[in-house]
C-alpha positions in Angstrom: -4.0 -6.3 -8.2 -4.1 -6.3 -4.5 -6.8 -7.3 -1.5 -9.5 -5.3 -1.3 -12.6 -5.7 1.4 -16.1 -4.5 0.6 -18.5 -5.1 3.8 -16.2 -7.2 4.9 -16.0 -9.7 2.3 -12.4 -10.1 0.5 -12.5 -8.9 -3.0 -9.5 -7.5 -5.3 -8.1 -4.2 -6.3 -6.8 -4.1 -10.0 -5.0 -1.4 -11.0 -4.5 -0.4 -14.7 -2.3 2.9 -15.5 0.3 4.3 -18.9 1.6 7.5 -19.2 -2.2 9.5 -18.9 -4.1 7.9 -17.1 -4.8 4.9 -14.2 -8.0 3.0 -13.6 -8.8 1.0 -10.7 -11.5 -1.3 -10.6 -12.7 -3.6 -7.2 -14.1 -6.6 -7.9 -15.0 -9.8 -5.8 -12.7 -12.0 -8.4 -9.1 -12.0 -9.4 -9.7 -14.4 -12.7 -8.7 -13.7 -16.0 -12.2 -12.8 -17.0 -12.0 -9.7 -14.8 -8.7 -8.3 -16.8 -10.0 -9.7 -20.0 -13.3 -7.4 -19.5 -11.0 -3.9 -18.5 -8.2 -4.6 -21.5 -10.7 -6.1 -24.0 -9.6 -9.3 -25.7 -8.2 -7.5 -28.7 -6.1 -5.4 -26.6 -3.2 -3.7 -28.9 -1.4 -2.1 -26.4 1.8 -3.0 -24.8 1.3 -5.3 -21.3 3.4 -4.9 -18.8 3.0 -7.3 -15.7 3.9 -9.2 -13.1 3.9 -12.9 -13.5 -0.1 -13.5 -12.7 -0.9 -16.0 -15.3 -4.2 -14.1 -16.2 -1.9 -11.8 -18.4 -0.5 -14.8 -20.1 -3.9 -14.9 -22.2 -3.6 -11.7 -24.2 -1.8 -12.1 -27.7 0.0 -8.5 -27.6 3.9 -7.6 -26.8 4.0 -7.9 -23.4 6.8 -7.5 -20.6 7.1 -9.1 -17.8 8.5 -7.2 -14.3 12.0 -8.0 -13.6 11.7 -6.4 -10.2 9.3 -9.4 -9.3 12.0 -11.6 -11.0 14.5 -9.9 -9.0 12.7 -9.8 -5.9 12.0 -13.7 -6.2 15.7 -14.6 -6.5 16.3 -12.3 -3.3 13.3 -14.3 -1.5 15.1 -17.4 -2.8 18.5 -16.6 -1.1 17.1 -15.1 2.3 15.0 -18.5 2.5 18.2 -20.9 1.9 21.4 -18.6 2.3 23.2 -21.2 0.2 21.7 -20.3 -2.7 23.6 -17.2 -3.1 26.2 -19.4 -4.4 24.0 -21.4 -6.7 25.2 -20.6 -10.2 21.8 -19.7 -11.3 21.1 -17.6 -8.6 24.2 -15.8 -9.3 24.1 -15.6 -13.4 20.3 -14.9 -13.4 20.8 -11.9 -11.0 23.6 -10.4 -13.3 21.8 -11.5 -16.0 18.4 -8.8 -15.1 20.6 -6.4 -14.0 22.6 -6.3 -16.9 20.0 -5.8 -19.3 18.2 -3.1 -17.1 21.4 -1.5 -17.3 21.5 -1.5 -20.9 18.3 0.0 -21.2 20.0 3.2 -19.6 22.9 3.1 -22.2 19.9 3.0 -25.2 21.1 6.5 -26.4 24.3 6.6 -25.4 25.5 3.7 -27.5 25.7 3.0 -31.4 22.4 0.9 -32.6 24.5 -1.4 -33.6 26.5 -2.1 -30.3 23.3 -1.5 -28.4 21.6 -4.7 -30.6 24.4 -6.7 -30.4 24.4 -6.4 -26.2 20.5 -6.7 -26.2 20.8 -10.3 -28.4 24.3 -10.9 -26.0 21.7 -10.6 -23.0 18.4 -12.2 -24.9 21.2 -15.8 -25.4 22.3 -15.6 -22.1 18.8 -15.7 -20.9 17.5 -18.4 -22.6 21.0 -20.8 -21.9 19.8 -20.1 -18.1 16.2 -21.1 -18.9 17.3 -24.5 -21.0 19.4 -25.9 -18.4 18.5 -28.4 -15.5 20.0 -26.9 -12.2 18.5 -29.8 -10.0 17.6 -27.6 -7.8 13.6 -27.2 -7.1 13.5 -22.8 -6.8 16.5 -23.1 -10.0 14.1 -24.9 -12.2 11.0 -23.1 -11.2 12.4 -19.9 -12.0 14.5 -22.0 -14.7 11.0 -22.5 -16.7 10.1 -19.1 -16.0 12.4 -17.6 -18.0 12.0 -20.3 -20.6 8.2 -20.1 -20.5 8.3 -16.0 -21.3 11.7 -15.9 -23.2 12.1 -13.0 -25.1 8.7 -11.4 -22.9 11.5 -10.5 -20.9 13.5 -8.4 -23.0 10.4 -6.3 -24.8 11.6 -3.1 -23.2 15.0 -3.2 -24.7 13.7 -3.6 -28.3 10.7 -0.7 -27.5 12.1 2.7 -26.3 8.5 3.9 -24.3 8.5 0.5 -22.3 10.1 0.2 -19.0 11.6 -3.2 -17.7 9.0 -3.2 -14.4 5.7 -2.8 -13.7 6.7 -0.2 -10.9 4.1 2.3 -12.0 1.4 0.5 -11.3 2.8 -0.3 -8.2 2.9 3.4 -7.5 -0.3 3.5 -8.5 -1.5 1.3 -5.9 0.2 2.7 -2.6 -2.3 5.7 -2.0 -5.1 2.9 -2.2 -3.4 0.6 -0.2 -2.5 3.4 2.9 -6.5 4.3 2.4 -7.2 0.2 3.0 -5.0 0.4 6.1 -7.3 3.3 7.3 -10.5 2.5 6.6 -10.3 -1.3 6.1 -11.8 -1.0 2.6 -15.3 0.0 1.7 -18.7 -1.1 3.1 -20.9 -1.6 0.2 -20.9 -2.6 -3.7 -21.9 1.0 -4.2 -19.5 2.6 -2.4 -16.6 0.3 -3.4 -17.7 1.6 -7.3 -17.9 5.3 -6.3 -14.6 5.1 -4.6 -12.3 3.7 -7.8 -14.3 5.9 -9.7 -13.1 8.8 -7.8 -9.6 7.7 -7.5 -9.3 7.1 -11.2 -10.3 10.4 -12.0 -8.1 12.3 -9.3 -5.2 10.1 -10.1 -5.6 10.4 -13.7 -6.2 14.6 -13.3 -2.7 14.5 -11.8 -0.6 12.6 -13.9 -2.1 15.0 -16.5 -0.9 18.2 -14.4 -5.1 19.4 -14.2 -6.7 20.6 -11.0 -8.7 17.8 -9.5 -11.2 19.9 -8.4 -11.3 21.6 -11.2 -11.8 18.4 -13.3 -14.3 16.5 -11.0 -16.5 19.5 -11.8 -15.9 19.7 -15.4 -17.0 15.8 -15.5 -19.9 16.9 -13.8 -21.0 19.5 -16.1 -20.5 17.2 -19.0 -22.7 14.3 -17.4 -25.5 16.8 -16.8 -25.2 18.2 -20.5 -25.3 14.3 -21.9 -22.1 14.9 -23.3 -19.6 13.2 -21.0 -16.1 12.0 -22.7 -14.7 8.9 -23.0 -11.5 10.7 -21.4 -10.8 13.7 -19.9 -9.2 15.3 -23.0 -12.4 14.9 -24.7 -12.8 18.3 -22.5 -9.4 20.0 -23.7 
């Protein structure tokens, strides 16, 4: 999710995408209610997220982004130089980038080595979570990794899921250099029409169709009463 502004108000951007398809949806709130209503409570999917607490409410496997994580510890360092030293700092940074590593090496090694690195990683983690560094951003990010444990590791146990949340944040860059243009949108109505269109465009080309192509096959099936649930209702 990102800022959105709809006649001139501040509202929020969420983006949703997998493999097929991405949804975005602008709404005025950024609560958990609005993500509960796009997932559904029984979501029985795969989560993959930041570290929004909103996501923290669905009871699914779930993976948390270690580029955040990563990007946090950089943030850390560039605020207090010194803690480029810190042992956490340090040991938490080889610790992520060891196990996105691994992820690489998922065919290339044995299943047997490969699980034996994964639960090598998995202790390392949680040694780093149960310690007291007495050091505030060490023990924020300490309980972090304690907090989501092995939500941290799913995509090392799951072949199809990746270790970040980086596609959605592709997802949202050709909204976000349309917000820079235009500032947003000026109405409820044309804030709607707008994700509407750019979920069907974006969702036509991750599925290698003709936008135009689609758009007016939509059409057609609105007119008819027979529009899909998703576009390979049409294939």
């Amino acid at each position: 999710e990102t800022g959105w502004r709809v006649d001139g108000k501040n509202g929020y951007l969420w983006t949703l995408t997998n493999a097929q398809g991405t949804l975005y949806h602008v709404d005025k709130s950024r609560s958990g209610k609005v993500i509960a209503e796009l997932l559904g409570e029984a979501f029985g999917g795969t989560l993959v997220s930041d570290f929004y607490a909103v996501y923290d409410q669905f009871d699914c496997p779930q993976q948390k982004c270690l580029a955040h994580l990563l990007r946090e510890l950089r943030d850390a360092v560039k605020e207090q130089p010194e803690l480029a030293q810190h042992a956490f700092f340090r040991d938490c940074k080889s610790v992520v980038q060891a196990a996105l590593r691994l992820k690489k090496l998922r065919g290339k090694l044995k299943s047997a080595e490969y699980q034996k690195r994964v639960k090598g990683l998995e202790t390392r983690i949680a040694n780093l979570g149960r310690r007291t560094w007495n050091q505030p951003e060490a023990d924020r990010l300490a309980a972090r990794l304690r907090k989501y444990g092995t939500r941290l590791t799913t995509f090392l146990h799951n072949p199809k899921v990746d270790g970040t949340n980086n596609a959605a944040e592709r997802a949202l860059r050709p909204p976000v250099v349309m917000r820079k243009i235009t500032g947003g949108n000026r109405s409820e109505e044309g804030a709607r029409a707008w994700a509407i269109l750019a979920s069907v465009m974006r969702t036509a080309q991750q599925q290698g169709r003709d936008v135009l192509a689609t758009i007016k096959i939509l059409l057609r099936g609105n007119w008819s009463g027979k529009m899909p649930f998703n576009l390979l209702d049409f294939v």
